[in-house]
C-alpha positions as CSV (number, residue, x, y, z in Angstrom):
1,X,10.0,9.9,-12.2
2,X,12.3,10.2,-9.1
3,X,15.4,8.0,-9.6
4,X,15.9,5.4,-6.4
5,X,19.5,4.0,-7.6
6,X,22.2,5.5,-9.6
7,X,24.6,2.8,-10.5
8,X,24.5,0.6,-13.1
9,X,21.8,-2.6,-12.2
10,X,21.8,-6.1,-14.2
11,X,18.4,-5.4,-15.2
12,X,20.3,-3.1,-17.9
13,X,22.6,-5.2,-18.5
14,X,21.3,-8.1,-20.4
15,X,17.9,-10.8,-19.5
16,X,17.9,-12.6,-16.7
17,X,18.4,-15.9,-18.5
18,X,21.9,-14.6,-19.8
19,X,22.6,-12.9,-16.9
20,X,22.2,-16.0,-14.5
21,X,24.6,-18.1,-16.6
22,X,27.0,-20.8,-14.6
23,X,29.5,-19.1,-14.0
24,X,27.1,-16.2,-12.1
25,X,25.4,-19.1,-10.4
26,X,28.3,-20.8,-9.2
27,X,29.5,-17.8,-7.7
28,X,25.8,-16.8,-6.5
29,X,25.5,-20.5,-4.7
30,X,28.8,-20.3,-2.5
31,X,29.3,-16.3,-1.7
32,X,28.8,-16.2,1.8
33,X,27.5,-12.4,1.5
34,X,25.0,-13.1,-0.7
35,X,23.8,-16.0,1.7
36,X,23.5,-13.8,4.4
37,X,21.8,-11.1,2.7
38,X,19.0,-13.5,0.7
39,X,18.6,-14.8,4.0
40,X,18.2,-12.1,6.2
41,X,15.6,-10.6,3.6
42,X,13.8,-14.2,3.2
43,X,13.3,-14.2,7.1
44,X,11.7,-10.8,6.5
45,X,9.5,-11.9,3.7
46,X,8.3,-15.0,6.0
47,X,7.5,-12.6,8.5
48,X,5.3,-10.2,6.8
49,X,3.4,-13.4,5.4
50,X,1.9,-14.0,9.0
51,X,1.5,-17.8,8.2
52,X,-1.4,-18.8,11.3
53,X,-1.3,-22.4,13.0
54,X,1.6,-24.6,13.2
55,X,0.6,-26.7,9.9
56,X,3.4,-26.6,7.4
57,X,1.7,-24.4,4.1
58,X,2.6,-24.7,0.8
59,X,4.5,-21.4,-0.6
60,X,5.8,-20.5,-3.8
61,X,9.1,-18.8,-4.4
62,X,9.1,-16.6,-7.5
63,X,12.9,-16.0,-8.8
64,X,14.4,-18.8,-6.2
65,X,17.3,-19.1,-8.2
66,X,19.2,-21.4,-6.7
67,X,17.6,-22.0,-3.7
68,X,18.4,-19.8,-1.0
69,X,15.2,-19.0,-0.1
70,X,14.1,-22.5,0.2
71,X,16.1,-23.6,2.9
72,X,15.0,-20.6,5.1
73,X,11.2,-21.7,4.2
74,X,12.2,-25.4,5.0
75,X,13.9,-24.0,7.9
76,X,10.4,-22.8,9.0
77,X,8.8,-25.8,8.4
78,X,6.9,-25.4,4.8
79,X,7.2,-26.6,1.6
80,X,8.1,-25.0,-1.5
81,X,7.9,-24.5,-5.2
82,X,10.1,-22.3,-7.5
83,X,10.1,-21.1,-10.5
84,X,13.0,-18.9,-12.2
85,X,13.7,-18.0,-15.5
86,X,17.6,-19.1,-15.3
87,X,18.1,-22.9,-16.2
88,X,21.8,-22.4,-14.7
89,X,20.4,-21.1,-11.5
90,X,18.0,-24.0,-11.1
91,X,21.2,-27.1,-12.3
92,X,23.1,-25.0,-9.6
93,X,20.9,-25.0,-6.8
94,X,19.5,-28.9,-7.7
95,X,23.1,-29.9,-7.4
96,X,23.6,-28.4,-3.9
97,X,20.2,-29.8,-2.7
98,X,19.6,-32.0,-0.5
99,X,18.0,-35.1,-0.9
100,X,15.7,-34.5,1.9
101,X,14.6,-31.0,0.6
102,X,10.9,-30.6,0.4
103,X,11.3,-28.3,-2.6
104,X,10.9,-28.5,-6.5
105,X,11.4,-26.2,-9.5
106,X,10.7,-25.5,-12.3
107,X,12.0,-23.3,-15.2
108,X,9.6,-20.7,-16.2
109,X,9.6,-17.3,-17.3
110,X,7.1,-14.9,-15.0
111,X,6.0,-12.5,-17.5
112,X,4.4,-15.3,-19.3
113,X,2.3,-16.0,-16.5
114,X,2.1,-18.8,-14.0
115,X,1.0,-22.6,-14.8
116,X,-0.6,-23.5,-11.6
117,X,-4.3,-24.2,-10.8
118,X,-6.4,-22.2,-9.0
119,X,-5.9,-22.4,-5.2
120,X,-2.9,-24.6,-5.0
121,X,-0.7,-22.3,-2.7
122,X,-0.8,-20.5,0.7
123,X,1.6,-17.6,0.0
124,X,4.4,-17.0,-2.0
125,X,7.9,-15.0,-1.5
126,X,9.8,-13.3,-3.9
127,X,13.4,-12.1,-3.2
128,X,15.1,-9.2,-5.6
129,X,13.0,-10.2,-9.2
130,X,10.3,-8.2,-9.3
131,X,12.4,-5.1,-11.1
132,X,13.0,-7.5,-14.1
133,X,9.6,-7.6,-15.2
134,X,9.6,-3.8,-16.2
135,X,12.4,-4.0,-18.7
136,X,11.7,-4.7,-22.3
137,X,14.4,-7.4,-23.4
138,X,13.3,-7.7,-27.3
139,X,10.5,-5.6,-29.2
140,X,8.3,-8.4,-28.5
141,X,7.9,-7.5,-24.8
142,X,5.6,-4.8,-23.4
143,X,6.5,-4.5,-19.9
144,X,3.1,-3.7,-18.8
145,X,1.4,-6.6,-20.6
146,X,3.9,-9.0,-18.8
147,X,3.0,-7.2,-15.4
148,X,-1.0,-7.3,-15.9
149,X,-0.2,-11.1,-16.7
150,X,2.1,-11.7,-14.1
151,X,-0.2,-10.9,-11.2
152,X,-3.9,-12.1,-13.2
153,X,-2.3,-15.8,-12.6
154,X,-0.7,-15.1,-9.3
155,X,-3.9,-14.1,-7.9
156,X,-5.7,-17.1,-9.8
157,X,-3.0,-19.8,-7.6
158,X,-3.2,-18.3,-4.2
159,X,-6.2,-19.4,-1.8
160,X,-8.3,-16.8,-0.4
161,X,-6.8,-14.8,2.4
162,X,-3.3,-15.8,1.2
163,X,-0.2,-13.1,1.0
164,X,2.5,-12.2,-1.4
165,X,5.1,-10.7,0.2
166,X,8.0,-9.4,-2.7
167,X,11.3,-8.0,-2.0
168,X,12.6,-5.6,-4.8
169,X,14.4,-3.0,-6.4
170,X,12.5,0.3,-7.9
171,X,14.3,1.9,-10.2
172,X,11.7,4.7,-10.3
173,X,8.8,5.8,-8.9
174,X,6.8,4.9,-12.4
175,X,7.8,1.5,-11.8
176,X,6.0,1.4,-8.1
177,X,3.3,2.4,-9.7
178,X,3.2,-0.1,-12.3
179,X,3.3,-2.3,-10.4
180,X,1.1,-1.5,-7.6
181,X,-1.4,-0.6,-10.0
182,X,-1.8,-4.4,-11.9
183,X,-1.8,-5.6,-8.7
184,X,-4.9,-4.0,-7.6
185,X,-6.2,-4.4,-10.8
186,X,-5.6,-8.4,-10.5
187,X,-7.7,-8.3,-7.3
188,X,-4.8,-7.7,-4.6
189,X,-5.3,-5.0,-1.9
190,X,-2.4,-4.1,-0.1
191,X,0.4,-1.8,-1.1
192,X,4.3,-1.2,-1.0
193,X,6.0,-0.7,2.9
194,X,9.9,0.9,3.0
195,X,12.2,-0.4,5.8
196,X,14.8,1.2,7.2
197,X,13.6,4.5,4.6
198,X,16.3,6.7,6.0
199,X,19.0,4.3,5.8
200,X,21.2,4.5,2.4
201,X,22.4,0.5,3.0
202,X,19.4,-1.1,5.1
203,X,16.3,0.1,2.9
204,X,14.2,-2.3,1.7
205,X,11.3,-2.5,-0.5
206,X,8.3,-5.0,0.1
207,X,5.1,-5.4,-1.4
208,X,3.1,-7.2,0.7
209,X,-0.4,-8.1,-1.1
210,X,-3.6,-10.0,0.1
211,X,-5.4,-12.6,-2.2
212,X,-8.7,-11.7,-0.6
213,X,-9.8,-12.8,2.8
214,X,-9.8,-16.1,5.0
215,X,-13.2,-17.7,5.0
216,X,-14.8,-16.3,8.4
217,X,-12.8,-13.1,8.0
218,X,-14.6,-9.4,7.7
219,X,-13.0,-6.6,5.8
220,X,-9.6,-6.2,4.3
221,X,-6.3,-7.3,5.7
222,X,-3.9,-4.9,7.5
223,X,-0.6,-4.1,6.0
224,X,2.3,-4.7,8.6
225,X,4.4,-1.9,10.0
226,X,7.6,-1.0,8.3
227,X,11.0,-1.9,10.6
228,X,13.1,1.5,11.4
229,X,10.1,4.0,10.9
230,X,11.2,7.6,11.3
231,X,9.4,8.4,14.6
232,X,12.4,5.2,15.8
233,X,14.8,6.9,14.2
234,X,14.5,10.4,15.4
235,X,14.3,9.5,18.8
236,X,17.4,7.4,18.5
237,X,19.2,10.9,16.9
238,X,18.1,12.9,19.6
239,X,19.2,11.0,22.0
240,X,22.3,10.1,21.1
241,X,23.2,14.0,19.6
242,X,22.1,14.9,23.6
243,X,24.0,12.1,25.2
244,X,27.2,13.3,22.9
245,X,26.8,17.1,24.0
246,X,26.4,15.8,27.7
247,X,29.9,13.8,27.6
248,X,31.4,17.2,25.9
249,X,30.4,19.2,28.3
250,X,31.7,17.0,31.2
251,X,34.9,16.9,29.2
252,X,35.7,20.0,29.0
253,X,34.6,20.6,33.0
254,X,37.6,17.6,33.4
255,X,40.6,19.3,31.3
256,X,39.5,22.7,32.6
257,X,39.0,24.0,29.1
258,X,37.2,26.9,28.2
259,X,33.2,27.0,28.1
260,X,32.4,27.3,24.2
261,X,30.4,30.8,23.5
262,X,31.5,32.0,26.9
263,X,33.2,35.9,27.3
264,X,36.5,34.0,27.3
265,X,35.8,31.8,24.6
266,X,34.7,34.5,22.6
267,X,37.4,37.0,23.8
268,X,40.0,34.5,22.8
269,X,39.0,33.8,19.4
270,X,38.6,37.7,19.4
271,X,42.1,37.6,20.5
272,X,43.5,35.2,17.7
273,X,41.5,37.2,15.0
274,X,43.7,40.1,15.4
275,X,46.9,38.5,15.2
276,X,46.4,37.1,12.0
277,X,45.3,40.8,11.3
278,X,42.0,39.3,10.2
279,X,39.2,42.2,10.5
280,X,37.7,41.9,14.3
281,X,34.6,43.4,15.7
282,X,35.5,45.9,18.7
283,X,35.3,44.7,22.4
284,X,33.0,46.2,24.8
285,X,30.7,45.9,28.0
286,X,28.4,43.5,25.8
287,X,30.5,40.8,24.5
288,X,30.0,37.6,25.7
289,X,26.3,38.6,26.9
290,X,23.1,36.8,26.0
291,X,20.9,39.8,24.2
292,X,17.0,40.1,24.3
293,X,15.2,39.9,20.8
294,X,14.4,42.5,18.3
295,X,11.9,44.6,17.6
C-alpha cells in the first residue's frame, strides 16, 4: 500500500492513553498553533456537516481531547458530547472550561464501541483520531474488529439523515480502505474527500458519512466538493507562470537586454562557448532562425 507520511507519527509511538498524559495535555491546551490548527479544521468539519435550520443540534465529538473542538461547536450554537480515551486530556480540558459550557465528557475508548442509545445525536465530528483505531496496542486488539465495532454503534446513535464528518491521518492506502469499507458495511454511504490534494502542508483528509436519509428525503445524500480541487489549482499556475513571463519580458524591453533565444542571444552564448574553449557548433546563415518540422 502507498505510504501517505514518512516521519515518525504518535500512533507508533505508544496508545493514546499514554500518549496523552499531563504533561502532553498541558502543552496541547495552551499551544497557540495547535489552537489554530484544531480550529481551522473543526470549522471545516462543521461545514461539511450541513446542519439545516437555526435550532441548536446535538453533536458528538469523537477524540475531543481537551476541548478545542467544543468551543468552535458552541461557538456555532450546538451542544456537545465527547468522548476520548485520555483521562489527562479530559482533567485538562474540564479545568479550562467554562462554567457556562454546554458540553460534557466522558472517558471512553472508541474501539470498544459507543454507549449511547439509538438516535440520540444529530452529527458528530471527529478531529485527527480516526488513524488510532488501526493500530494494534496489545495482542488483544484486532484492528479491524475494533473498526467494524466502532462504526456498528456510531451508526446505531445518529438519527436518520445525520453526518459524520472525520478529520484524519492515513498512513496508507489499506487503512482508507479499512476504513471506508466498515463504514459502508455499518450502513454509511458516503466516502473519503482530499483538500488541498496538491498541497504538501494544506491536505486534508475527511470522511464525510451519511446515517441514512431525513424523513421526506429521496435517494442518497451528496458528498460535498473538496476545497483547492486541481482544475483551481491549475488555473491559478497558469496564470501566474504567464503573468511571470509577461513581467520578464517587459523587463528585459526596460534595461535593453538581449531577447532570450534571439540570433544575438544565441550568437553570444556561441561567443562565450569558445572562449572557455568549450566545443561550439559552427555559425552560419541559419542560426538564430525558427526551422520547419521534420520529415
Amino acid at each position: 500500500a502507498r505510504k501517505f507520511h514518512n516521519m515518525s507519527r504518535p500512533e507508533h509511538l505508544c496508545p493514546p492513553e499514554i500518549f496523552y498524559n499531563k504533561e502532553e495535555a498541558s502543552k496541547y491546551a495552551t499551544s497557540s498553533r495547535m489552537l489554530e490548527i484544531q480550529t481551522k479544521m473543526t470549522e471545516r468539519a462543521v461545514e461539511l456537516l450541513c446542519l439545516q435550520g437555526t435550532t441548536s443540534k446535538l453533536i458528538l465529538d469523537i477524540g475531543c481531547g481537551t476541548g478545542l473542538s467544543g468551543r468552535v461547536l458552541e461557538k456555532h450554537g450546538h451542544y456537545w458530547f465527547g468522548t476520548d480515551i485520555s483521562r489527562s486530556m479530559l482533567e485538562v480540558g474540564k479545568v479550562g472550561r467554562k462554567s457556562t459550557s454546554s458540553g460534557d465528557t466522558l472517558e471512553s475508548d472508541m474501539g470498544i464501541g459507543l454507549p449511547f442509545r439509538a438516535g440520540t445525536f444529530d452529527g458528530c465530528v471527529s478531529i485527527s483520531v480516526l488513524q488510532w483505531l488501526c493500530q494494534a496496542n496489545n495482542s488483544e486488539q484486532v484492528p479491524i474488529r475494533r473498526v467494524n465495532r466502532f462504526f456498528n454503534t456510531l451508526y446505531g446513535c445518529m438519527i436518520r439523515g445525520a453526518r459524520c464528518v472525520f478529520q484524519f491521518y492515513p498512513e496508507n492506502t489499506r487503512q482508507v480502505e479499512m476504513l471506508s469499507t466498515a463504514a459502508l458495511k455499518a450502513g454509511f454511504t458516503g466516502g473519503v474527500l482530499v483538500d488541498y490534494p496538491n498541497s504538501a502542508k494544506a491536505k486534508k483528509y475527511f470522511m464525510v458519512l451519511f446515517a441514512g436519509v431525513l424523513p421526506g428525503q429521496h435517494g442518497t445524500q451528496t458528498m460535498p466538493k473538496a476545497l483547492g480541487t486541481e482544475e483551481a489549482q491549475s488555473t491559478v499556475r497558469y496564470e501566474s507562470d504567464r503573468r511571470r513571463g509577461k513581467e520578464m519580458k517587459n523587463k528585459r524591453k526596460n534595461t535593453g537586454a538581449v531577447e532570450v533565444k534571439s540570433k544575438e542571444w544565441i550568437l553570444n552564448k556561441k561567443e562565450a562557448r569558445a572562449k572557455k574553449g568549450l566545443k561550439t557548433a559552427r555559425k552560419s546563415a541559419y542560426t538564430g532562425q525558427n526551422r520547419g518540422p521534420k520529415f
